[in-house]
C-alpha positions, 0 to 999 in steps of 0.5 A, spaced: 551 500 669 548 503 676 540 502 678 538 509 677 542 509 669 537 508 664 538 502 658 540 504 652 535 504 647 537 499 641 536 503 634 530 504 630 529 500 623 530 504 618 523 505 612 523 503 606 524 508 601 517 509 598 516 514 592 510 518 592 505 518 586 507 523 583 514 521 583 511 513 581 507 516 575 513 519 572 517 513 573 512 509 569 511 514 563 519 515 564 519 507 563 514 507 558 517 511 553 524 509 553 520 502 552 517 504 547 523 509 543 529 503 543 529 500 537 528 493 539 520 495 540 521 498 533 522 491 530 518 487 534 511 492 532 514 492 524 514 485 524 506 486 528 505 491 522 507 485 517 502 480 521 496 484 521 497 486 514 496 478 513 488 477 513 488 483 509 492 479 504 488 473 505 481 475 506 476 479 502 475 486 504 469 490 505 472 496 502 474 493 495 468 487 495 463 488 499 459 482 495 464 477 496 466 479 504 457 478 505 458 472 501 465 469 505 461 472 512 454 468 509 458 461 507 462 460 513 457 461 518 459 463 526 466 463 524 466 469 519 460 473 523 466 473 529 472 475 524 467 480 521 466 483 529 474 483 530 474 487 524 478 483 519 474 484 513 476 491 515 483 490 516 486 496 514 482 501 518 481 496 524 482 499 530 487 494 532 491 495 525 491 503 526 494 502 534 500 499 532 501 503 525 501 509 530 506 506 535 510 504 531 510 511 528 511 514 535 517 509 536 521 510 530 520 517 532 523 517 539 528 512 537 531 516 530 531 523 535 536 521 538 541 518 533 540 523 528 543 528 535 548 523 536 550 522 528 550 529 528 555 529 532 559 524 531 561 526 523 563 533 525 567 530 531 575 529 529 577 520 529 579 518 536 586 518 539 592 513 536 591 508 542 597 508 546 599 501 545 597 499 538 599 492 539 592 490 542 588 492 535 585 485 532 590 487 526 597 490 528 604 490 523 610 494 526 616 496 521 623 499 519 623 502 514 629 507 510 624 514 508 623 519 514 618 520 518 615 526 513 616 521 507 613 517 510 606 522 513 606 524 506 605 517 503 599 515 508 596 521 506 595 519 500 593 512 501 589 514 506 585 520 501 578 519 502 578 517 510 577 521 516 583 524 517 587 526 523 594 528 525 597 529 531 604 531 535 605 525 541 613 529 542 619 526 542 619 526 535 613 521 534 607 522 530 601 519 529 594 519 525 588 517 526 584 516 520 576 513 519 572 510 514 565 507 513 561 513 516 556 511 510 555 505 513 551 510 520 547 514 514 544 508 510 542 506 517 539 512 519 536 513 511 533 507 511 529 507 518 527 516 516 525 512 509 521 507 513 518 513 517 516 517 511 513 511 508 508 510 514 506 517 514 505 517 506 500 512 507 497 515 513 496 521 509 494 518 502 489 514 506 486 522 509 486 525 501 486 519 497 480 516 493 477 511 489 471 510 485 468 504 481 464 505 476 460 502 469 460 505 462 457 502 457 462 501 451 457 504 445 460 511 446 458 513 453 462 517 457 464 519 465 466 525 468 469 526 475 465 531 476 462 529 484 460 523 488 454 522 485 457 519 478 460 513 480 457 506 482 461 506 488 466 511 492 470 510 498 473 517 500 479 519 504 477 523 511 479 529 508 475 528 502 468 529 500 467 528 493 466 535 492 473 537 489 475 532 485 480 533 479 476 534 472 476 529 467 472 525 463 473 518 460 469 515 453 469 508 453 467 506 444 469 498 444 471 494 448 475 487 446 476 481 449 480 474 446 480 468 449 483 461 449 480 455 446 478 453 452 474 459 454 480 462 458 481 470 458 487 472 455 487 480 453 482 485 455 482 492 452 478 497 451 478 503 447 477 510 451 479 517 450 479 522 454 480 530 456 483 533 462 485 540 463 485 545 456 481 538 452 475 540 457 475 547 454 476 545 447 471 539 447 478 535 443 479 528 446 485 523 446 484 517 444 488 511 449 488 503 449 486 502 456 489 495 459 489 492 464 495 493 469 495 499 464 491 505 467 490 511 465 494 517 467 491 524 468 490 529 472 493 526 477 488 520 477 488 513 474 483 510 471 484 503 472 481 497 467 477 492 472 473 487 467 467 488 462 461 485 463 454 485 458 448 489 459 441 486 454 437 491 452 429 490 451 424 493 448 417 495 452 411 496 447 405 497 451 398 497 448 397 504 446 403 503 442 408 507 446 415 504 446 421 504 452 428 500 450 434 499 456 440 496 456 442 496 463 448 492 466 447 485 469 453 482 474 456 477 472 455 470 478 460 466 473 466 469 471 468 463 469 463 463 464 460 469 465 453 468 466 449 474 468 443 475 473 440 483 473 435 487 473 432 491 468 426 497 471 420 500 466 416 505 469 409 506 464 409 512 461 403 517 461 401 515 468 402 522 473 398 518 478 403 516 484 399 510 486 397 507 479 404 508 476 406 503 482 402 498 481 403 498 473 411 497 473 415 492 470 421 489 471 426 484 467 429 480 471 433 473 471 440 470 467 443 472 461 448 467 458 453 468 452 453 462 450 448 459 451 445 452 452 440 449 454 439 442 459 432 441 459 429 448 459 434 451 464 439 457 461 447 456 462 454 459 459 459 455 457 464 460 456 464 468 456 464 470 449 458 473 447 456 466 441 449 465 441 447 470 447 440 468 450 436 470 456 431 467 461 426 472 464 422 473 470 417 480 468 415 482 474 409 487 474 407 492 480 410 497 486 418 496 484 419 500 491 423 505 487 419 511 490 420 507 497 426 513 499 430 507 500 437 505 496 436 498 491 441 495 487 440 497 481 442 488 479 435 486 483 429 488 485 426 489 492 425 482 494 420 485 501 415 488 494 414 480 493 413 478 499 408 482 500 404 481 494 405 488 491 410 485 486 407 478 482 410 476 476 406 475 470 410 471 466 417 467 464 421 465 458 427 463 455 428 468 449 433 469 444 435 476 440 430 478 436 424 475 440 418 477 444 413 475 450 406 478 451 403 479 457 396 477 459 394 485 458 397 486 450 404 489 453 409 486 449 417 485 452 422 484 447 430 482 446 433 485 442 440 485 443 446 485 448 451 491 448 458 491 453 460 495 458 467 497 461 469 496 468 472 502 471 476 504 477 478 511 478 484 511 484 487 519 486 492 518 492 497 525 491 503 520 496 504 516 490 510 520 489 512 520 495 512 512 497 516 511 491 521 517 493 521 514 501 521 507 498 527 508 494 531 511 500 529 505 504 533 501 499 539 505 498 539 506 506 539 498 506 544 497 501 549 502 504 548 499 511 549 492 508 555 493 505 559 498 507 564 497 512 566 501 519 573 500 520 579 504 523 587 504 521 592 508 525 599 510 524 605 511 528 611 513 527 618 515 531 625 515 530 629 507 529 633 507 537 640 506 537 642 513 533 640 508 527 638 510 521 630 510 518 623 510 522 619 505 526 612 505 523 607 502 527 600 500 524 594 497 527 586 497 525 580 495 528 573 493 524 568 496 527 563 491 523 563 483 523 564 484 516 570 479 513 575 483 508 578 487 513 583 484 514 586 483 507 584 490 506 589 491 512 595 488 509 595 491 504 595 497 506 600 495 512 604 493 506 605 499 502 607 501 509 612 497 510 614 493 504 616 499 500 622 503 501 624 497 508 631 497 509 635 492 507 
């Protein structure tokens, strides 16, 4: 190198190749559904599907038993309030629930779009190729035998008759085919998970056009319609539904009987209802049933369900101008076991159009009824559900019952704020029997006459139910046909025997596309007929 040439410059370091945002973003939302579409991802949210379904199982529901779900939150203090904030006594319309209920439907749909694409090829494609050397099969059987190569094509399509079958012309006088079974086993599988697909999507329109009622009717003749909202105790409504086109029937409840164990154990319930729907509605004719529970009433594409019984007392109000009021009015049962009872019963006074002194002079019947009654030291107990001895233990309360309040109140107690302000006080307690009285300090006369039961009633209308039954099945089939049937391959090769001898070389070898065992026995008998019949001697 002279003085006046320059060093030579060393190379510039090669960057790193960055991709740009856009191209980065695309890269993860390719990622993301690719993720999300593999059937390994489809599992794993099924079986979080399952999971989550757990507390719903496990723990009381708002939605099914608002009373109990407060009782449960009351009585386990800090820990139900943070069960009740993550949603858990709503679990089936949980923020959390509903996110994996959808993830698993955009991944079982991402994942079944391109297998049903490739299925769909694969069963117009013809079987694969005789493979060249067939002695690399797991299952392999080569043979002479004396029938010529077209005796012997001609059997193998006949012991092959319900395969997949193809024939082709290798030259030099060898020919093969190349026959295939068990492609069912690919479209139990795709029918399984297309079932699983339907069923999620049935449920998730049932939960939009479904809905379910409860409501109470008095067993002495009284009757409910679906005639609206208004008419049921409670209503839990679909998102699409509100309450105004409900399917119209309507539901007589005439007795209801319940039999018990000597111990006081529930054996059978029934109640004995009839019913009109469609044309009945237009003639006024009804159709006698016997309601059970587990047992429900179909009609009109709804079904009324039988959820228990309870009993309802009925007093008598006489007031000092000799003017009666008589209600049987349903009281909730606190004990099942025994059925004790605790309730409201509301009197406005007649004759009185001024507001303010008509809330001043209500009465309310309030306390514990029991159907077979005992008593320890003058408190009211049960000691079992049917109604022996029935008798009453009652608080009268009398002022501003808070019904003209515009606020909502049970119809099973009384507006405890209406006491604690003074504005309701009460004025008198006793135990009663049937047929037996109290007078208030002001001549007004409160009486037991009796007691009367009611019919417990849900009404529950899902227009899927049919479609869940139909996927539900399909998901069985599908399973089964995955389970069972067996992939498997079997070719046969056949040239003329070297030498100038006489009769044709048969190769056959097969291949089972499963783990499965049987394959191989099925092979050699197959392999077999081949070759034992007809081999040269």
């Amino acid at each position: 190198m002279t003085a006046t040439e320059a060093p030579p410059k060393s190379p510039e370091p090669q960057k790193p190749y960055r991709a740009g945002p856009v191209r980065q973003a695309l890269a993860f939302v390719r990622n993301t559904w690719r993720g999300l579409t593999s059937m390994r991802t489809a599992l794993i949210l099924l079986f979080l599907l399952a999971l989550a379904a757990m507390p719903g199982a496990l723990l009381p529901q708002r939605v099914l038993n608002a009373p109990k779900t407060d009782q449960y939150i009351t009585s386990h203090g800090w820990w139900g309030t943070v069960l009740d904030r993550l949603q858990f006594f709503d679990v089936y319309s949980s923020v959390w629930f509903s996110a994996i209920y959808l993830l698993l439907l955009v991944s079982l749909v991402g994942c079944l779009t391109p297998r049903t694409g490739e299925y769909l090829r694969a069963i117009r494609a013809k079987p694969v190729l005789t493979p060249r050397n067939l002695s690399r099969m797991p299952h392999f059987r080569e043979g002479t035998v004396g029938q010529s190569a077209d005796e012997m094509l001609e059997k193998a399509r006949k012991r092959l008759r319900g395969w997949r079958i193809a024939e082709r012309d290798e030259g030099d006088g060898v020919r093969s085919i190349s026959a295939e079974k068990g492609y069912l086993r690919e479209t139990g599988n795709l029918v399984f998970h297309f079932g699983m697909l339907g069923l999620i999507v049935a449920f998730a329109l049932g939960k939009m056009y479904s809905y379910e009622g409860q409501v109470i009717v008095q067993a002495d003749g009284s009757q409910f319609c679906n005639s609206g909202v208004f008419a049921y105790d409670t209503f839990n409504p679909g998102l699409r539904v509100d309450g105004t086109r409900l399917d119209p029937f309507c539901v007589k409840v005439n007795d209801f009987n319940a039999t018990y164990t000597a111990a006081g154990q529930p054996l059978h319930y029934r109640a004995d209802i009839q019913y009109q729907s469609g044309a009945d509605l237009e003639t006024g004719s009804w159709r006698p049933y016997q309601l059970e529970v587990n047992e429900p009433l179909r009609t009109a594409g709804d079904r009324v369900y039988l959820l228990g019984y309870g009993y309802s007392p009925r007093f008598t109000v006489t007031y000092p101008d000799g003017t009666t009021r008589t209600q049987t009015t349903q009281w909730r049962a606190s004990n099942q076991a025994t059925m004790l009872s605790e309730g409201a019963t509301k009197f406005d006074p007649p004759g009185v159009t001024d507001a303010a002194e008509r809330r001043t002079r209500q009465l309310a019947i309030t306390g514990l009824f029991a159907p077979s009654s005992l008593l320890h030291g003058g408190i009211l107990t049960s000691t079992g559900p049917a109604l022996d001895n029935p008798m009453v233990a009652i608080d009268v309360m009398r002022g501003d019952l808070g019904l003209d309040s515009g606020r909502s109140q049970s119809i099973f107690s009384i507006d405890q704020s209406m006491v604690n302000d003074g504005r309701l006080k009460r004025v008198a307690r006793k135990n009663l029997a049937v047929g037996e009285s109290l007078t208030l300090d002001d001549g007004t006369k409160v009486s037991f006459d009796g007691v009367q039961k009611y019919a417990s009633l849900q009404v529950s209308h899902d227009p899927t139910q049919d479609y869940v039954l139909v996927f539900a099945i399909a998901m069985l089939l599908g399973l089964g046909a995955s389970l069972l049937v067996k992939r498997r391959r079997v070719w046969l090769r056949v040239r003329p025997a070297d030498g100038g001898e006489k009769g044709t070389v048969v190769q056959v070898a097969g291949l089972a596309r499963t783990d499965q065992a049987g394959y191989g026995e099925e092979f050699t008998r197959m392999a077999d007929e081949f070759l034992t019949e007809g081999k040269r001697k």
